[in-house]
C-alpha positions in Angstrom: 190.3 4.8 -170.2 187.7 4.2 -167.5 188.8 2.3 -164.2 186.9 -1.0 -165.6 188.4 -0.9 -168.5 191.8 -1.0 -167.3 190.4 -4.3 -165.7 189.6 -7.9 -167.5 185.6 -8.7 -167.0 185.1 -11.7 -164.9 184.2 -14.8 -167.6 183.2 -18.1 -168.0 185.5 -20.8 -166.6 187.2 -23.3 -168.5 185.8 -26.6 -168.9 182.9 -27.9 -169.1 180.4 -26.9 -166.2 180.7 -29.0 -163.0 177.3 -30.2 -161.5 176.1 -27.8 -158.9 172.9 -30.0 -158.0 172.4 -29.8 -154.0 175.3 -27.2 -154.1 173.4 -23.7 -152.7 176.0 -22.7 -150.1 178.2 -19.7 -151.5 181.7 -18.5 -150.1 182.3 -15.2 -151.9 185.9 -13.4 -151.1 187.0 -10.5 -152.8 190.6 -10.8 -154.1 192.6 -9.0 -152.5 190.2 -6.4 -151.2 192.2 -3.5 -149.6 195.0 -3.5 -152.1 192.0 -3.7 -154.8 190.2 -1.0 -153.7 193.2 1.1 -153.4 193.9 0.8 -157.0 190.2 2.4 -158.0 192.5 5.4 -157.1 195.8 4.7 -158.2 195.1 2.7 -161.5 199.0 3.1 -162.8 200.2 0.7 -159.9 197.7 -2.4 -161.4 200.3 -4.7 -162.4 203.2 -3.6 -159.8 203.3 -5.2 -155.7 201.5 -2.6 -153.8 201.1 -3.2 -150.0 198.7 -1.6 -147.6 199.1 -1.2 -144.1 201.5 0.6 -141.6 204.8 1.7 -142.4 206.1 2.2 -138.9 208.7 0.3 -137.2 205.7 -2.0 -135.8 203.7 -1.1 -139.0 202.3 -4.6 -140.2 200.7 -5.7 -143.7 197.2 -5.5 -143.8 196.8 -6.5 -147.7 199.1 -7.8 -150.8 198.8 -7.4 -154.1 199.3 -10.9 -155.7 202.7 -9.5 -157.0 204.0 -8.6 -153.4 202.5 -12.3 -152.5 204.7 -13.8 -155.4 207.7 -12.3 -152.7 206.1 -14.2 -150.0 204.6 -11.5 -148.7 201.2 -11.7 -146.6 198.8 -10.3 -144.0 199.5 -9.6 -140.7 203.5 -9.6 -141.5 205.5 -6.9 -139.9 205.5 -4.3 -142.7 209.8 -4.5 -142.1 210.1 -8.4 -143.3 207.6 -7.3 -146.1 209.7 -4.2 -147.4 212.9 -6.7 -147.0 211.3 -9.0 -148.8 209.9 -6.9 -151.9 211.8 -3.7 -151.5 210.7 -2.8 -154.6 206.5 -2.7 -153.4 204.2 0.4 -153.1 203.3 1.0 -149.6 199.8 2.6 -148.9 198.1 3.8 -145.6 195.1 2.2 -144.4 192.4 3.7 -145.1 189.3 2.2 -143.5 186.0 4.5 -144.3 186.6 3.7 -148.1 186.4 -0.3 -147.7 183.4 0.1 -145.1 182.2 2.3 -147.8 182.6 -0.4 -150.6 181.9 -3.0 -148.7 178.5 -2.0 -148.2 178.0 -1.9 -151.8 179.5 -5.4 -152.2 177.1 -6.5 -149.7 174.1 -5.2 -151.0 174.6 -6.7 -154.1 174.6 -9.9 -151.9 171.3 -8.8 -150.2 169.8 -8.6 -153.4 169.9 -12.3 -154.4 169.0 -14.1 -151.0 168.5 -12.3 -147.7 170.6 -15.3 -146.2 173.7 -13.3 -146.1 176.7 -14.0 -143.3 179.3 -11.8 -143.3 182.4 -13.1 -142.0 184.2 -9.6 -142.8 184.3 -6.7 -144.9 185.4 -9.0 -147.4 183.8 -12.0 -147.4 180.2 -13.7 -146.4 178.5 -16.9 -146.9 175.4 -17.0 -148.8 172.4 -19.3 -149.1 170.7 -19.6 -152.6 168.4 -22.1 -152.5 165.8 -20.1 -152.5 166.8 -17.9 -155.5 166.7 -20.7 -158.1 163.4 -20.1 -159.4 164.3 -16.2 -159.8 167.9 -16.0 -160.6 168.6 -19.5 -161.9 171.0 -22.6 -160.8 173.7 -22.0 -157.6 177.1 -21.7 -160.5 174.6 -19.1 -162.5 174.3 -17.1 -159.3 178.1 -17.1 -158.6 178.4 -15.6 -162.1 175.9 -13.1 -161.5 177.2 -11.8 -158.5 180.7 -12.1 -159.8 179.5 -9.7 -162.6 177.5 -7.0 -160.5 180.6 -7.0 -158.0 182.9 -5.8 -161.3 180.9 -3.7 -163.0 179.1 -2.0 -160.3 183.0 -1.6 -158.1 185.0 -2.2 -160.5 186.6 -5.0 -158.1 187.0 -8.8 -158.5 186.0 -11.7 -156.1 186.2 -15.2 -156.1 183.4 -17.4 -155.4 183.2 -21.7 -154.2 179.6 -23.3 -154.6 179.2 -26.3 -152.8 177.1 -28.3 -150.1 178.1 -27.0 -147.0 180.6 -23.7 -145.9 183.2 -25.3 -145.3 183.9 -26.8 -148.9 182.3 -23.7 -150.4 185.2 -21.6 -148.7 188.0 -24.0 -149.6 186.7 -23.8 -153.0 186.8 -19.9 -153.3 190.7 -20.3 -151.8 191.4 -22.9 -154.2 189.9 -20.8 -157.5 191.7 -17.2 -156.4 192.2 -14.9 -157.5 188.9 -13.9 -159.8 188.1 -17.3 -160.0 184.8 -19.6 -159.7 184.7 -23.3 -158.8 181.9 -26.1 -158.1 182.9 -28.6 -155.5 179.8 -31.4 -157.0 177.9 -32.8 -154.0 179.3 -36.1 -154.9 182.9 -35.1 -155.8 183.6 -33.6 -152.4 186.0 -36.7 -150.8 188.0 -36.4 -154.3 188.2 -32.6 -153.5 189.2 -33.1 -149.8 191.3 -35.8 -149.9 194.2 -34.4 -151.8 194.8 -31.4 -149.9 197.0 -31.1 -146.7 195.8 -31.2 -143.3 196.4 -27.5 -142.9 193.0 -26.8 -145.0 191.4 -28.4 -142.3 189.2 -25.2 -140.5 190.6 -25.5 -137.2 193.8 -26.6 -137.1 196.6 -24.3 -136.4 200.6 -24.6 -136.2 201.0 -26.5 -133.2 197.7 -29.0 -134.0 199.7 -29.2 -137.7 203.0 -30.4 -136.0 200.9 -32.8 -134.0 199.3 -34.5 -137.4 202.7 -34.6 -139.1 204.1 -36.4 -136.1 201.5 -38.9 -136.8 202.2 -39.0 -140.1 199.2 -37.7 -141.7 200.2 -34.9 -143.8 196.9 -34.8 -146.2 193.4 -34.8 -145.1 192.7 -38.1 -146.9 195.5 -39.9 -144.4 193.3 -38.2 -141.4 190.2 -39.2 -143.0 191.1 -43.0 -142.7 192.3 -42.6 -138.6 189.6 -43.9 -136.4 188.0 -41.6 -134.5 188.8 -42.8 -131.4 192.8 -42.3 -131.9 192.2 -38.6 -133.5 190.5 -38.0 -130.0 192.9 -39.2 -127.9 196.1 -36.8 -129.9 194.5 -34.5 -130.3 191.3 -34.0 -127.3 187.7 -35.4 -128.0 186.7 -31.9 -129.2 188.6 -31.6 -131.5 189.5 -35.1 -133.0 185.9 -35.6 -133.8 185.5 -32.2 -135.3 188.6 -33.1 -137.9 187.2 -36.2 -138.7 183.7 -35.1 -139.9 185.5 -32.4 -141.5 188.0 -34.5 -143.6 185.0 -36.3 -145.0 183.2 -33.4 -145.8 180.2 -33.2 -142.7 179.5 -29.8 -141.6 176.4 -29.1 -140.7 176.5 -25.8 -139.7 174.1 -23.2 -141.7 174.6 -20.0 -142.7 173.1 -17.4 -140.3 172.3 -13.9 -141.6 173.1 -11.8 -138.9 175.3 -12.5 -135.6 175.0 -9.3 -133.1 178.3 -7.8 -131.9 179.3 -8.7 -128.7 181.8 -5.4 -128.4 183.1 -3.1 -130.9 186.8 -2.0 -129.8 190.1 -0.7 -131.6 193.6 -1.0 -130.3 197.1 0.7 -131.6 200.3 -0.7 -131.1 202.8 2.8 -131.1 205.7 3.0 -133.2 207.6 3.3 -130.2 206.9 2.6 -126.5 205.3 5.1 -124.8 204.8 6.8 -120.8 204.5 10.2 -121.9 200.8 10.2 -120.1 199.5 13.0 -122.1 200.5 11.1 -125.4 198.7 8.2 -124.3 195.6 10.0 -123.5 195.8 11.3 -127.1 195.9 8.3 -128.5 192.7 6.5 -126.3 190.8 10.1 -127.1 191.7 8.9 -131.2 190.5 5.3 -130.3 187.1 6.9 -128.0 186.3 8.6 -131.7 186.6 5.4 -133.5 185.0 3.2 -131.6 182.2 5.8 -131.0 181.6 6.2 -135.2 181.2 2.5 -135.3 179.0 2.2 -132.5 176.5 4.6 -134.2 177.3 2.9 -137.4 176.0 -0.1 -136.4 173.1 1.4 -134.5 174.5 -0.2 -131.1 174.8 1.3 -128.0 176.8 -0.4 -125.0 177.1 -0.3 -121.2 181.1 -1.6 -120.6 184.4 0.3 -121.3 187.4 -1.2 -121.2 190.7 -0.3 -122.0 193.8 -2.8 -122.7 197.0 -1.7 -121.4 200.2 -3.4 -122.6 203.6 -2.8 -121.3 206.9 -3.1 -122.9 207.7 -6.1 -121.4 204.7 -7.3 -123.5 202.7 -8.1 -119.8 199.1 -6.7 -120.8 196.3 -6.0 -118.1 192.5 -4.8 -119.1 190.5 -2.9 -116.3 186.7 -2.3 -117.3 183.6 -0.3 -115.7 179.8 -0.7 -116.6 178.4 2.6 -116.9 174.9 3.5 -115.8 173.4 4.0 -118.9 174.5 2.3 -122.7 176.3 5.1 -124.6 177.1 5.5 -128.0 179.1 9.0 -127.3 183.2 9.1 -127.8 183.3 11.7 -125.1 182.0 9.5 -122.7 183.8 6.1 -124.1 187.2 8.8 -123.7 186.2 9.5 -120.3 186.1 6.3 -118.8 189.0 5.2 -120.4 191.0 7.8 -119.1 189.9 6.8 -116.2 190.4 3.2 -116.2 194.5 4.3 -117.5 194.4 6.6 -114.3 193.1 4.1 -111.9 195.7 0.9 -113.4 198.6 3.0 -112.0 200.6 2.9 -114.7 201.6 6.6 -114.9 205.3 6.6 -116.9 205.3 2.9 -116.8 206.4 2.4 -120.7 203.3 1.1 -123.2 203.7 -0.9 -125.8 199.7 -1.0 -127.1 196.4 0.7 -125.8 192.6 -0.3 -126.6 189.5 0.6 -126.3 186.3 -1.7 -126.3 182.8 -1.6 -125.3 180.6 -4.4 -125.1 177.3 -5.3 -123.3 175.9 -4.1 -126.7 172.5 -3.4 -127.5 170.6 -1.6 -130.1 170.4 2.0 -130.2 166.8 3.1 -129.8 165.9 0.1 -127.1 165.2 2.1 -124.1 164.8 6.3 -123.0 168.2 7.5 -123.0 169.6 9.4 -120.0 171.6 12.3 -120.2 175.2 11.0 -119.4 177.2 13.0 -117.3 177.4 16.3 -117.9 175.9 16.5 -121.3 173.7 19.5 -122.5 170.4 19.1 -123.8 171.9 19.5 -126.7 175.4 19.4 -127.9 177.8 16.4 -127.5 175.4 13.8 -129.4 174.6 16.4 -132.1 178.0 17.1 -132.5 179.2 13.6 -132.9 176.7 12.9 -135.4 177.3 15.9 -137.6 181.2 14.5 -137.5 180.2 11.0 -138.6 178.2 12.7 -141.5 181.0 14.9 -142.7 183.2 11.6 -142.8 181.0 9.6 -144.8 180.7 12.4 -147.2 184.7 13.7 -146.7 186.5 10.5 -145.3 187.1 9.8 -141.5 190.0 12.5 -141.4 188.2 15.3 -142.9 187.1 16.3 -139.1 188.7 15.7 -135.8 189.0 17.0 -132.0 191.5 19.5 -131.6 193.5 17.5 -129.7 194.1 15.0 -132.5 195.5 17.6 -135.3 199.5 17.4 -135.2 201.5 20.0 -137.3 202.1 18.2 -140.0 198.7 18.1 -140.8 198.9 21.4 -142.0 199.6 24.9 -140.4 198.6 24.8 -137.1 195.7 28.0 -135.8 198.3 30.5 -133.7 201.4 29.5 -136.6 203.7 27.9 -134.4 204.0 24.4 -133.3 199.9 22.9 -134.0 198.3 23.5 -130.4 194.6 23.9 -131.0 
């Protein structure tokens, strides 16, 4: 049995079909979308709670399957409550390169019906349809198309909301998960609003939450009828005026197809603390690589490296330099962020997290590009670039520096203990 076989093919909803005149904003989500593609792999655990993310002792989820969720699991909990929780759940590894990898897919299938994509994450994006009616039909016939060429082409589900604006539109795809569809009508979207708590409200957190509830307005409808003058004065001008548009559905904001990055960073949190120096250079050398791969990814180049430094005691300082020339280059991203650890004087102080960003982005092929510091001719760019091809092809462990491979990752080259 084939992979989308073992799968149900997205259908028609229930119902008669709502009226998606005026309605070309889309919020598509996949369901699920780590967990999912995980399970292109390992079709015996569809059905069973499978988690994905760290299994250290400050491992933290990353996905649920909608079993594990039934256990109250979620994202970003530590992966210990999780496994306390549903003791009985699959844990699985993170495993980036395959999600960028189907991601991409997912996304050109979005390309391919409007150019107005925006991404919001590997997993989700906005799209504007109104100009694909005349090719590809009404706005709910497009959110069955895509729904279609998602499954059969990835063998993956996603959920999509079609209404007037992005904000409703991504309610709707929350409300209708997972593998679901839903029309929010132009004119139905008060009755669609009002109902739901204040919590759906983009923008408000835990702390604005226990403000509303102290008011008494627990559903957006009870926020809706507040004059704008009190939200304001609980809860700041900014924001009291931005709930209140909200909660009658006014958001104005349209969906843009590409926002640059401002940096492109990666941080790890260590199992335990660390002050082991050479440990810690280790681990920002592991981070240089990765932030360096999506750098050239993204055809960006930058001219700022920081690193973020935080202690046990959870204090966490960033030191940063501007280089002379943008780099795209690990080796020179590791450099500087040895560096900048050397120069924040925290040799044997105990660490708790590192990171590594670079910002002051630009594209790649902008301006002549300088040698940077001692690099050959040739050599250290080639070299990176024959690594990123061997892990789009292999997967991003397939090749490493020396200094990353640990004996357990196999027998190490003199036999003994994994030194390279």
């Amino acid at each position: 049995m084939s992979r989308k076989q073992q799968l149900h093919r997205p259908g028609p909803q229930p119902g008669p079909p709502a009226d998606d005149t005026g309605c070309h904003i889309l919020h598509v989500d996949m369901d699920a979308f780590f967990v999912s593609v995980e399970l292109l792999e390992r079709p015996e655990l569809r059905g069973r709670p499978v988690i994905v993310g760290g299994d250290g002792p400050r491992g933290v989820v990353s996905a649920a399957s909608y079993e594990a969720r039934r256990f109250g699991v979620h994202s970003a909990m530590p992966m210990s409550r999780a496994r306390r929780l549903c003791p009985r759940a699959v844990v699985l590894p993170v495993s980036h390169g395959k999600y960028s990898r189907v991601s991409a897919a997912v996304f050109e299938i979005f390309r391919s019906v409007t150019p107005l994509v925006e991404g919001l994450s590997l997993d989700e994006a906005f799209l504007d349809v109104a100009g694909a009616g005349r090719r590809l039909g009404r706005p709910a016939e497009i959110a069955r198309l895509i729904r279609e060429q998602v499954f059969d082409q990835q063998g993956i589900t996603c959920s999509v909301g079609v209404a007037s604006t992005k904000f409703v539109a991504k309610l709707a795809s929350t409300r209708c998960k997972p593998d679901g569809l839903l029309v929010v009508p132009a004119d139905g979207v008060v009755d669609f609003l009002h109902p739901l708590p204040v919590a759906s409200l983009w923008g408000v957190g835990e702390r604005t939450e226990e403000t509303l509830h102290r008011l008494g307005l627990r559903t957006v409808g009870q926020l809706a009828e507040v004059p704008p003058e009190t939200l304001r004065r609980e809860l700041g001008a900014a924001v009291g005026a931005h709930l209140h548009e909200l909660a009658w559905g006014r958001d104005p904001r349209e969906v843009v197809p590409h926002t640059p990055d401002k940096s492109i960073g990666a941080e790890e949190t260590f199992d335990s603390d660390v002050d082991d120096p050479e440990v810690i250079r280790r681990e920002l050398l592991r981070l240089a690589e990765k932030v360096g791969a999506r750098l050239r990814a993204s055809g960006n180049v930058g001219r700022t490296v920081s690193v973020k430094l935080r202690m046990a005691s959870f204090k966490t300082i960033t030191r940063a330099r501007t280089l002379p020339e943008p780099t795209d280059l690990a080796r020179v991203i590791y450099i500087t962020a040895c560096e900048l650890y050397e120069g924040a004087g925290l040799d044997r102080v105990r660490l708790r997290l590192v990171g590594v960003r670079v910002e002051n982005l630009g594209p790649a092929g902008a301006a002549p590009r300088q040698l940077a510091f001692d690099e050959p001719e040739r050599g250290w760019r080639e070299a990176e670039r024959a690594m990123d091809q061997v892990a789009h092809r292999f997967g991003s462990g397939a090749v490493r520096p020396a200094a990353l491979v640990r004996a357990t990752d196999g027998d190490s080259c003199d036999g003994r203990d994994g030194t390279q």
